[in-house]
C-alpha positions as CSV (number, residue, x, y, z in Angstrom):
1,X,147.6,-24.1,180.7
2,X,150.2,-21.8,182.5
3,X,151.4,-23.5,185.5
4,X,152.1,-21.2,189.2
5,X,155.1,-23.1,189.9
6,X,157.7,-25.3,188.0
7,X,157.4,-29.4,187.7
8,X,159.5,-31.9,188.2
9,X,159.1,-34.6,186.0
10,X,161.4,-38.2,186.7
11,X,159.8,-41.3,186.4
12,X,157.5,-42.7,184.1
13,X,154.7,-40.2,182.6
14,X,152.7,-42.5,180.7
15,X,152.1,-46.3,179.9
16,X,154.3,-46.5,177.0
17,X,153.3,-47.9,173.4
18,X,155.3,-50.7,172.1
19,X,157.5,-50.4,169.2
20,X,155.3,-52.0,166.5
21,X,152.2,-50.1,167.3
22,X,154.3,-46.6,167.6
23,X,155.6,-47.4,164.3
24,X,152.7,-48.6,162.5
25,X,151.2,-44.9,162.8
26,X,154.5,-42.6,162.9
27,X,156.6,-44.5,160.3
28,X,153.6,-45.1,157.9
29,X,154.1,-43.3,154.7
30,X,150.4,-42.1,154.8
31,X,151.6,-40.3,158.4
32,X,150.6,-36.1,158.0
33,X,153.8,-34.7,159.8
34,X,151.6,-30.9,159.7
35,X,151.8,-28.2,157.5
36,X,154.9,-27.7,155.2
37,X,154.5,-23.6,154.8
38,X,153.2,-22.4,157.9
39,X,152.5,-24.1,161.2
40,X,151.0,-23.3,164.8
41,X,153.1,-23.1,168.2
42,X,151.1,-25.3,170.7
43,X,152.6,-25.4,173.7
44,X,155.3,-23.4,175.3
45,X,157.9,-25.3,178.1
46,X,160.3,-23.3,179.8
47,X,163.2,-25.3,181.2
48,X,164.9,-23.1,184.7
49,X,166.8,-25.9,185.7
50,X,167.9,-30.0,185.6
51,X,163.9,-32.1,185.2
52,X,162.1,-28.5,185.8
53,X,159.5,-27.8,183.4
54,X,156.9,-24.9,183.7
55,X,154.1,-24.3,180.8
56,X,153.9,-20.4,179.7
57,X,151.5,-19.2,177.5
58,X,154.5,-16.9,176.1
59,X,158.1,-16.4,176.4
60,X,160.3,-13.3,175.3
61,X,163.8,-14.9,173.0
62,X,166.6,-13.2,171.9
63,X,169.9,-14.2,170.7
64,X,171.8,-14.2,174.0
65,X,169.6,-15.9,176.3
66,X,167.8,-18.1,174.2
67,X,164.1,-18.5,175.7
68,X,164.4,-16.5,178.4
69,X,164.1,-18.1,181.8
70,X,164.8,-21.8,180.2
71,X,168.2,-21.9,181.6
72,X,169.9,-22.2,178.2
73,X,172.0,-19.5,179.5
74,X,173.3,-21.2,182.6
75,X,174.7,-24.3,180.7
76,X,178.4,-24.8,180.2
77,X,177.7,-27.1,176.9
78,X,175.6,-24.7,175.6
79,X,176.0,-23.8,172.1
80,X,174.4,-21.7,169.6
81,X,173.0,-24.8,167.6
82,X,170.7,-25.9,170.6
83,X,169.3,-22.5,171.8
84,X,165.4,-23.6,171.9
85,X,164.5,-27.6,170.9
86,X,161.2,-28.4,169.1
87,X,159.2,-30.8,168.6
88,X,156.1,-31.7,166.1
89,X,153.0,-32.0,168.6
90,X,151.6,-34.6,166.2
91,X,154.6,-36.9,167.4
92,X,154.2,-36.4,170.8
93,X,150.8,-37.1,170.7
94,X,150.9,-40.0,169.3
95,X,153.6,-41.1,172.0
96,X,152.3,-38.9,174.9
97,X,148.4,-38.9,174.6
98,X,146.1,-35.7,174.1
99,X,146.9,-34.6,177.5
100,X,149.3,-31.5,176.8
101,X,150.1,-31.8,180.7
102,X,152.1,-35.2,179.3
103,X,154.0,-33.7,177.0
104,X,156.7,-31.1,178.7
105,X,158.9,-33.8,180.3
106,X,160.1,-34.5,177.1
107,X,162.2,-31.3,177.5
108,X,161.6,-29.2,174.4
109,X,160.8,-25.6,174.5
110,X,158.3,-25.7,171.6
111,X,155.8,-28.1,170.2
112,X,154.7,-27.1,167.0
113,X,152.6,-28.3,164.6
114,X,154.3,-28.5,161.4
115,X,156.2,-31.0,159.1
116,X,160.0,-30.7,160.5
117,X,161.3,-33.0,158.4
118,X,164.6,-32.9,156.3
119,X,163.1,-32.5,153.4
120,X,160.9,-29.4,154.2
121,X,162.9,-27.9,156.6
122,X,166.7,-28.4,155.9
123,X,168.8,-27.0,157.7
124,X,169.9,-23.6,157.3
125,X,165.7,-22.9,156.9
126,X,164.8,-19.3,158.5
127,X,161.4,-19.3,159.9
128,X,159.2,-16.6,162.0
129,X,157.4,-17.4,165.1
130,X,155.5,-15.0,166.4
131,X,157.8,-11.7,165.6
132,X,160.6,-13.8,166.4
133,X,162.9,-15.2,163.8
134,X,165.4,-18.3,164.0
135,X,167.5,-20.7,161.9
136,X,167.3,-24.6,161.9
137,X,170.4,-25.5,163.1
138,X,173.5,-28.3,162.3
139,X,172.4,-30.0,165.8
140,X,171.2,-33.2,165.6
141,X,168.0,-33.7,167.9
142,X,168.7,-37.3,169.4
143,X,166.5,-39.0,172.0
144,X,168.0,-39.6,175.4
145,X,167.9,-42.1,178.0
146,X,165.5,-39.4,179.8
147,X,162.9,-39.8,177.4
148,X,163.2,-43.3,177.4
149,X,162.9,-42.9,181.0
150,X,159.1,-41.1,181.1
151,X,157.9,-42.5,177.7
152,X,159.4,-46.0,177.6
153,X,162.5,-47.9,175.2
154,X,160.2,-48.6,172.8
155,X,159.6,-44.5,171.7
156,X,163.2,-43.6,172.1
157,X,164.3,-46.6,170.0
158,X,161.8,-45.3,167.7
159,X,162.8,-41.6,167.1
160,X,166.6,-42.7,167.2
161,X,165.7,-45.1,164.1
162,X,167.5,-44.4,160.9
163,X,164.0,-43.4,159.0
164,X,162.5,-41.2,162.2
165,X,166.3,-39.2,162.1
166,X,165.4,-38.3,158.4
167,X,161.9,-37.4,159.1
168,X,163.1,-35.8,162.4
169,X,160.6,-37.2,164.9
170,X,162.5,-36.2,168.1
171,X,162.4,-32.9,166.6
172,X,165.2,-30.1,165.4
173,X,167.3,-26.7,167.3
174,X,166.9,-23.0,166.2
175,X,169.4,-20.7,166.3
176,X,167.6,-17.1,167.1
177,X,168.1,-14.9,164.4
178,X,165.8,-11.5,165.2
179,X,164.9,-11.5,168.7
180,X,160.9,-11.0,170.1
181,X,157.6,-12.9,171.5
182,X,156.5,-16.3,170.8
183,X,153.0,-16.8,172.0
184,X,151.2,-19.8,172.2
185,X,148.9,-20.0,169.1
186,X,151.4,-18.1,167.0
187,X,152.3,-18.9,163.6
188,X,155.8,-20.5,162.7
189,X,156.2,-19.7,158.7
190,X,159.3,-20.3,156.6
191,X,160.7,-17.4,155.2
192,X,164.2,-18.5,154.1
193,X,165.0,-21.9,152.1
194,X,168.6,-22.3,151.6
195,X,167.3,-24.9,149.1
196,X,166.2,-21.8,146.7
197,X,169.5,-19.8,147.1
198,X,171.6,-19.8,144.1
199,X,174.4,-20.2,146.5
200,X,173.1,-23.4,147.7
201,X,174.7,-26.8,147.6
202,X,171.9,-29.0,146.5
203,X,171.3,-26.0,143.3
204,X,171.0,-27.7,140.6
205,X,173.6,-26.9,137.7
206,X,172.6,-25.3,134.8
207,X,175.8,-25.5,132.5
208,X,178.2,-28.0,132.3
209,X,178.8,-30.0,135.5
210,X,182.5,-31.5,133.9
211,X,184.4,-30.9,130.6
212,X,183.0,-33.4,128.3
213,X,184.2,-36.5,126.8
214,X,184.4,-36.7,123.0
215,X,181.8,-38.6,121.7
216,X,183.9,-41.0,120.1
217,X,185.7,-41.7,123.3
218,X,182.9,-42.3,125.0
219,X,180.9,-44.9,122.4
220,X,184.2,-46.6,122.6
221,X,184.4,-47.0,126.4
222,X,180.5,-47.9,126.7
223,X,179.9,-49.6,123.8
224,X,183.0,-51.7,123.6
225,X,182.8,-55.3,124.1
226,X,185.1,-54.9,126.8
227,X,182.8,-52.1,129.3
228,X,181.4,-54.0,132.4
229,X,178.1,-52.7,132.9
230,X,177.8,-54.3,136.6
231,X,176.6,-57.5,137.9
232,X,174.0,-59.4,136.6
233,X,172.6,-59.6,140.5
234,X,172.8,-58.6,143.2
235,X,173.7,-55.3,142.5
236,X,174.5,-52.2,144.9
237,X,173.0,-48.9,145.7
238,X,176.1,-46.0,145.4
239,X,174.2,-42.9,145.4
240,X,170.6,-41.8,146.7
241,X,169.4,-38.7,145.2
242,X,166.4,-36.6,146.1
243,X,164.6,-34.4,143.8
244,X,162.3,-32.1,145.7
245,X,161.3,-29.8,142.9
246,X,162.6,-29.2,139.3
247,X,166.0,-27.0,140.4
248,X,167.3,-28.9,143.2
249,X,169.4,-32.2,144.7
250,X,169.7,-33.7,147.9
251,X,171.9,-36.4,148.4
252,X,170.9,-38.4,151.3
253,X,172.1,-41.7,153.3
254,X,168.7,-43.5,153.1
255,X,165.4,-42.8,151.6
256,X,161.7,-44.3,152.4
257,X,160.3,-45.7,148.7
258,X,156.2,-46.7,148.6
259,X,153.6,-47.0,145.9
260,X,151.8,-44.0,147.0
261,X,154.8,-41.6,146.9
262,X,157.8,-43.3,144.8
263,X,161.2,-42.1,146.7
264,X,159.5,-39.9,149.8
265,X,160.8,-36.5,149.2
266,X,161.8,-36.5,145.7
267,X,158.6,-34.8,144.3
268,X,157.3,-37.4,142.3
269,X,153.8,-37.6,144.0
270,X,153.6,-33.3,143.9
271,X,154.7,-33.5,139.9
272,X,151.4,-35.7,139.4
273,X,153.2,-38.3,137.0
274,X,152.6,-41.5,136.2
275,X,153.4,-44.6,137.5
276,X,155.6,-45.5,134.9
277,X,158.4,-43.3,136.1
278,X,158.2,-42.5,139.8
279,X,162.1,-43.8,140.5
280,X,164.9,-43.2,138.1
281,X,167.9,-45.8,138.4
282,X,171.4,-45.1,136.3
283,X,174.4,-47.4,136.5
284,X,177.1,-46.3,138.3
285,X,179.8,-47.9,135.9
286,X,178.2,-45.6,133.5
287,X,178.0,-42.6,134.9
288,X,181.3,-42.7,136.0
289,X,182.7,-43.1,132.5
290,X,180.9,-39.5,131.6
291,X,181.3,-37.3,135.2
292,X,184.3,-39.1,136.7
293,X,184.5,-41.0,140.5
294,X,183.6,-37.5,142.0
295,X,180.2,-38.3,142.4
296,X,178.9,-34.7,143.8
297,X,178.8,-34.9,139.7
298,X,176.3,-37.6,139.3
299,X,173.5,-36.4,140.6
300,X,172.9,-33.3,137.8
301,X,172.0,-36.2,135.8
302,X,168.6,-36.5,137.5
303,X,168.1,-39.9,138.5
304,X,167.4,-41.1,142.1
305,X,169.6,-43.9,142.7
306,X,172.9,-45.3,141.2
307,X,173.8,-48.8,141.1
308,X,176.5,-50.8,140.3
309,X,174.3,-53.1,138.5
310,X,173.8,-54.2,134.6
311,X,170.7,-52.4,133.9
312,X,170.3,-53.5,130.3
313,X,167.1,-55.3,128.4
314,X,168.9,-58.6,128.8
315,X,169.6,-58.7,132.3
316,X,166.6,-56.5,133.2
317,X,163.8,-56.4,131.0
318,X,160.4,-55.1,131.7
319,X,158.8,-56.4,134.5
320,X,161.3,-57.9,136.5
321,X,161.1,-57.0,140.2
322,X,164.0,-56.1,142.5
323,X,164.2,-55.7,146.2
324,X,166.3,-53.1,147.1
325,X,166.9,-52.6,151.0
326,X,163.5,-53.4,152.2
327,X,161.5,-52.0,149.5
328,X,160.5,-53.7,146.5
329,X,160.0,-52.4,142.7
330,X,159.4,-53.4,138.9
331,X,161.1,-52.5,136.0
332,X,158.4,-50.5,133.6
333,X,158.4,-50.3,130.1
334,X,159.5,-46.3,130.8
335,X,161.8,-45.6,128.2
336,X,164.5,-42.9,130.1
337,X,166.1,-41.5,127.4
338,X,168.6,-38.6,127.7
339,X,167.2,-34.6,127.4
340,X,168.3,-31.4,126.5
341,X,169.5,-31.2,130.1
342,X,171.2,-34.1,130.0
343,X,173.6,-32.5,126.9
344,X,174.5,-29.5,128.7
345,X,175.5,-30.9,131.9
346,X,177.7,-33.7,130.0
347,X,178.3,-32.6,127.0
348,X,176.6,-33.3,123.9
349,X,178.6,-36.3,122.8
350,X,177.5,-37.9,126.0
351,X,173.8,-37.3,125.3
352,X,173.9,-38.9,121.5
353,X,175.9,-42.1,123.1
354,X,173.5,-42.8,125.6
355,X,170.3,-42.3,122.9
356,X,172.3,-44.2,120.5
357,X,170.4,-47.1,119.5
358,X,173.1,-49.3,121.0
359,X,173.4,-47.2,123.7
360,X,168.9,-47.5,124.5
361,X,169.4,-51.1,123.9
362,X,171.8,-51.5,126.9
363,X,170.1,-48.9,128.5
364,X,172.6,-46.3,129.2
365,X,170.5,-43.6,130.0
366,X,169.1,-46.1,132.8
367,X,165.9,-47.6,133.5
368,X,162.4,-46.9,135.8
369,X,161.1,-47.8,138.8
370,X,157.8,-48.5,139.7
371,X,157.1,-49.2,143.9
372,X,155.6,-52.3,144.6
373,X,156.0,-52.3,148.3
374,X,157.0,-50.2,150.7
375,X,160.5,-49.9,152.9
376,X,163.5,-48.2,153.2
377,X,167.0,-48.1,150.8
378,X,170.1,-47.3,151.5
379,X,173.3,-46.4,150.4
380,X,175.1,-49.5,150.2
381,X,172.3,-51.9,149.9
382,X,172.0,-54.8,147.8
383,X,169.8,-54.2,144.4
384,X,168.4,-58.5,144.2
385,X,166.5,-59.8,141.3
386,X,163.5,-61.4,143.1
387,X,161.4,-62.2,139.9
């Protein structure tokens, strides 16, 4: 749908969705963001100049210029983390309508479809378009009170939302990497996961994580009569932690929890297991006692959240249900004892105090989720006995 001259684009574009019916389909956990591996460029926007847009069915990029002809170039503020914008065409679709013609005033250069997400593409990710290759950059894609402007309050107050940032619904920046031709129709592909480096932060350790407490120590600090294992209730959320596959961590601020998926992101529904254990919960009091107040060592341990909260069979036991944030859950009858892993990261002491039979009975180790109804936790929220 090349264009013969550029557009201007103002006002209004099209009669825009309310809030609740825009987030009925985008925030539902059922939503299909697009592919996670390799994705399709739809449409092409170049941007010369201030509300210009012209549609080209391909655009030559390189590092210096960007997308050539889009003005990135010409901007003072420009930076490297903003060279080309994207955006997932299945989002504006659902804001914008079929009609690709409605879809360049929302001023990105690509709309791809593919699942640009946090979780799939972090930054750092390297991906190929066409024969050109870029990085997802630092820059945080934020709606503006443009796009407000063309597709009403009610869709920028959406993609600005706390969940639609993690899923990344106003879209992301590349960096160019390798310079080339996009073409409309072209495959996007990642080809680098910083996720998978050895180097990288979320790498889960292998060894030990800190130099272990003696054993003796410990079953004296958490099984004296003195330890306070938390409050009864409410509780609170300290840590989230992802777990997208078997060798990696992501701490995050807030993370979307339903029945179908367990804690979106964290690889429960890929690993096909059962119901019993899709979200692992340890208390904060004691994990601190075995990695220390540094808690970039807490989350080799393997659970999903940490709460300052008594988790044992007395104050929790099997079947009681919690709210956390706006989600809700049930205690299973899960046993989450400590593994091999466990013992390396902590030291073996701390592995035979927390499978102690004292130590199960107040559950040291922690406890399990199951998902009862969907919603969104986050750091800091309250952990309520409901039931």
């Amino acid at each position: 749908m090349a264009r013969s001259k550029d557009t201007a684009y103002v006002d209004q574009v099209v009669t825009p969705i309310p809030y609740a019916e825009l987030a009925k389909v985008l925030l539902a956990p059922e939503f299909d963001y697009g592919p996670r591996a390799v994705g399709r460029v739809d449409l092409i926007v170049l941007r010369p100049d201030v509300n210009l847009r012209k549609v080209v069915p391909e655009a030559v990029v390189d590092v210096e210029h960007g997308i050539h002809g889009s003005g990135w170039v010409k901007r003072e503020e420009r930076g490297l983390v903003d060279q080309i914008c994207v955006m997932s065409s299945r989002v504006i679709r659902e804001i914008a309508g079929d009609d690709r013609k409605n879809w360049p005033p929302a001023g990105d250069n690509l709309f791809v479809d593919m699942d640009l997400s946090k979780k799939n593409l972090p930054v750092g990710t390297r991906v190929r378009i066409g024969n050109v290759e870029a990085v997802v950059t630092t820059k945080p894609h934020n709606g503006c009170v443009k796009f407000s402007k063309r597709y009403g309050m009610d869709a920028l107050k959406l993609v600005n939302s706390p969940v639609a940032k993690q899923r990344r619904l106003r879209g992301i920046y590349f960096s160019v990497v390798k310079p080339g031709v996009v073409k409309e129709g072209d495959e996007i592909m990642k080809i680098a996961d910083p996720r998978k480096s050895p180097t990288a932060e979320d790498a889960e350790p292998l060894d030990a994580v800190v130099p272990p407490v003696p054993y003796e120590v410990l079953r004296k600090t958490l099984l004296g009569p003195d330890f306070a294992h938390g409050p009864a209730s409410p509780g609170r959320v300290d840590l989230i932690v992802l777990r997208p596959s078997l060798n990696e961590r992501e701490v995050v601020g807030e993370a979307v929890m339903s029945p179908e998926h367990g804690l979106h992101g964290s690889g429960w529904a890929e690993d096909n297991r059962g119901m019993g254990n899709q979200v692992c919960v340890m208390s904060s009091s004691v994990i601190r006692a075995i990695a220390g107040d540094d808690k970039k060592n807490w989350a080799p341990a393997g659970d999903n959240l940490f709460v300052d909260m008594d988790l044992s069979k007395k104050n929790l036991p099997e079947g009681t249900k919690v709210r956390l944030g706006s989600a809700e859950a049930v205690v299973t009858t899960d046993v989450h004892h400590g593994c091999t892993k466990f013992g390396k990261r902590y030291g073996i002491g701390a592995l035979n105090v927390v499978n102690s039979a004292e130590g199960v009975e107040v559950r040291l180790r922690g406890i399990h989720f199951q998902v009862l109804k969907a919603g969104v936790v986050k750091e800091g929220d309250q952990v309520v006995k409901i039931e």
